[in-house]
C-alpha positions in Angstrom: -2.7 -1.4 -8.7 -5.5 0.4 -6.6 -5.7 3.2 -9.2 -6.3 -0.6 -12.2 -9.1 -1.4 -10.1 -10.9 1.5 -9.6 -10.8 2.0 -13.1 -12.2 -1.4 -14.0 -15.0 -0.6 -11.7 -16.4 2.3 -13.0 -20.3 1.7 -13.9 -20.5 1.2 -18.2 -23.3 3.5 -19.7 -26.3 1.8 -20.4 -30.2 2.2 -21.3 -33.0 0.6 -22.4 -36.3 1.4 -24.5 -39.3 -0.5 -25.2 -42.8 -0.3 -26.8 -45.6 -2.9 -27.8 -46.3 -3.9 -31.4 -49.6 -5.1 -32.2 -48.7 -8.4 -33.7 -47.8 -11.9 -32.6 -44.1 -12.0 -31.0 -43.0 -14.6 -33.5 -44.3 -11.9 -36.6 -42.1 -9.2 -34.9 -39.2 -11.8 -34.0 -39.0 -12.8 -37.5 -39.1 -8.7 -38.8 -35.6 -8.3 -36.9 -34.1 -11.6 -37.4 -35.2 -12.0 -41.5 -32.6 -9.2 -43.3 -35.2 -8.4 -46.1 -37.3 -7.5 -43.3 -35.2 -5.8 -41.3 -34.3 -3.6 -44.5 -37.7 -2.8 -44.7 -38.0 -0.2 -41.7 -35.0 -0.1 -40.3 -31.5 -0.5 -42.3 -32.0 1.9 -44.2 -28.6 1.2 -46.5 -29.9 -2.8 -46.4 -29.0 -6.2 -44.0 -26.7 -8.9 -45.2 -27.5 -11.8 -43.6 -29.8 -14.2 -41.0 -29.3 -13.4 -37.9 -28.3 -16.8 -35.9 -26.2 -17.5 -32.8 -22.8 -17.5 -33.3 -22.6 -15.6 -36.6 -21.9 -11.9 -37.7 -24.4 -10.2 -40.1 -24.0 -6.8 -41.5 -26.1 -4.0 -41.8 -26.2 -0.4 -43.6 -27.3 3.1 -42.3 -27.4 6.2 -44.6 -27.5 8.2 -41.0 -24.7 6.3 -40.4 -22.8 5.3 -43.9 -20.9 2.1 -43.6 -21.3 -1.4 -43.4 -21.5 -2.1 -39.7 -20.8 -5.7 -38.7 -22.8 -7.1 -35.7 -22.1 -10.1 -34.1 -25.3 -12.2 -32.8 -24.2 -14.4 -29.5 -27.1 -15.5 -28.5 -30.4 -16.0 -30.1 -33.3 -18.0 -28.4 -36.4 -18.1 -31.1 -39.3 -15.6 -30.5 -37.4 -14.4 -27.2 -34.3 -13.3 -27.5 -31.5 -11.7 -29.5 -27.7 -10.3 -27.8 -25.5 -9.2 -30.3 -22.4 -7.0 -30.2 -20.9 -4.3 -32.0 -18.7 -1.8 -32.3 -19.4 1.7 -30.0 -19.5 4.5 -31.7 -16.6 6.6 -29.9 -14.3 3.5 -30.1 -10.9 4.2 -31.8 -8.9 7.5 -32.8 -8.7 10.0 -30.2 -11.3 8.2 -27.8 -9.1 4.9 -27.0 -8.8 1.7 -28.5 -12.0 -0.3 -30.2 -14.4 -1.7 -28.1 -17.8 -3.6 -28.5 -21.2 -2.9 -26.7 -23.5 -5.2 -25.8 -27.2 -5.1 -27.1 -30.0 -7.3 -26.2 -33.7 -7.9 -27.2 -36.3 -9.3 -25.8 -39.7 -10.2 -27.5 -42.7 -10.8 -24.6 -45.7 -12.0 -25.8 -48.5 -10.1 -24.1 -52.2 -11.1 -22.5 -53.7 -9.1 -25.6 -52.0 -10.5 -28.7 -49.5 -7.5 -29.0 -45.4 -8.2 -28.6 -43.8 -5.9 -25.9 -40.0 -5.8 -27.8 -37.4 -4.1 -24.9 -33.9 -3.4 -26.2 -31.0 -2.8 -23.3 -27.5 -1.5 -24.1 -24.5 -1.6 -22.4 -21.1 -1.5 -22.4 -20.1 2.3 -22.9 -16.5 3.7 -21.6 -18.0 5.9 -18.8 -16.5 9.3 -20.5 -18.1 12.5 -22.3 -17.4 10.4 -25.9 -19.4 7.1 -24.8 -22.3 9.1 -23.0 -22.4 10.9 -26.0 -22.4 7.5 -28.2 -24.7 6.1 -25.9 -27.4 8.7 -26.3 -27.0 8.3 -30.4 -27.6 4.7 -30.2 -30.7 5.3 -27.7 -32.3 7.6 -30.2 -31.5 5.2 -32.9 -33.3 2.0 -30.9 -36.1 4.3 -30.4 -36.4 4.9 -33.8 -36.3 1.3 -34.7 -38.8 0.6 -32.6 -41.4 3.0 -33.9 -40.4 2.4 -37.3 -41.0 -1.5 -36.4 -44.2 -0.8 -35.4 -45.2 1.3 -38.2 -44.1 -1.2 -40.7 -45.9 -4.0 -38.9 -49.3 -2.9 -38.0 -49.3 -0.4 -41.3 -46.9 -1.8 -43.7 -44.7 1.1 -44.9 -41.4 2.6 -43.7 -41.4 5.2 -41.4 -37.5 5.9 -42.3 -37.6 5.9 -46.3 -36.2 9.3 -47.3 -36.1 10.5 -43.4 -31.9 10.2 -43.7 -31.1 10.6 -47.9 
């Protein structure tokens, strides 16, 4: 029993990124929740669907081939997106599936620009979800600088960067 517990209280890996675009927070909200939009900068294989609370959407990576689902649980207009999905060291040799948790938050800032912050969580603490963790960290990194590019500059930083 003691050796249960310890193991369900082992701290989850976890991170979060952030950087200001320099456009309204609902222009930015909309350029993740709008799947034409999002397929602009970011999914670079395409996004199926609106993201809305209590619905699943897919998207498509060529640096990661697949469809991916992602399940949005919570979605408050021009604030905030939570969505799960599947980490990337679940099944095979690494354990059973499991889901992280990602959310978003869009801040609308003194100067007109939208501070967008993306947190993680939800990793098994092991070499394999560290590992998966730091993949998904680069990856919401990139999204945010290719959000940014796409807003304030209109072209997509990732076209060609993956195929």
């Amino acid at each position: 029993m003691r050796a249960v517990q310890a193991m369900e209280k082992k701290p989850k890996a976890e991170f979060t990124v952030s950087g200001r675009i320099s456009k309204p927070v609902h222009e930015v909200f909309e350029a993740v929740v709008d799947p034409q939009k999002l397929s602009g900068y970011f999914t670079t294989g395409g996004a199926v669907g609106r993201m809305v609370a209590g619905t699943s959407v897919i998207w498509n990576f060529h640096d990661f081939p697949g469809a991916v689902p992602v399940k949005v649980t919570e979605l408050v207009p021009d604030e905030k997106i939570v969505l799960n999905w599947q980490a990337a060291d679940s099944g095979g040799e690494n354990g059973p599936a499991y889901d992280t948790e990602v959310t978003m938050g869009f801040s609308a800032l003194d100067d007109g620009r939208t501070l967008v912050t993306i947190h993680e969580t939800g990793w098994h603490d092991s070499a394999a979800g560290h590992k998966a963790s730091y993949g998904n960290c680069e990856g919401w990194t990139g999204m945010l600088c290719a959000l940014k590019v796409y807003l304030e500059h209109g072209f997509n930083l990732r076209d060609g960067f993956y195929k």
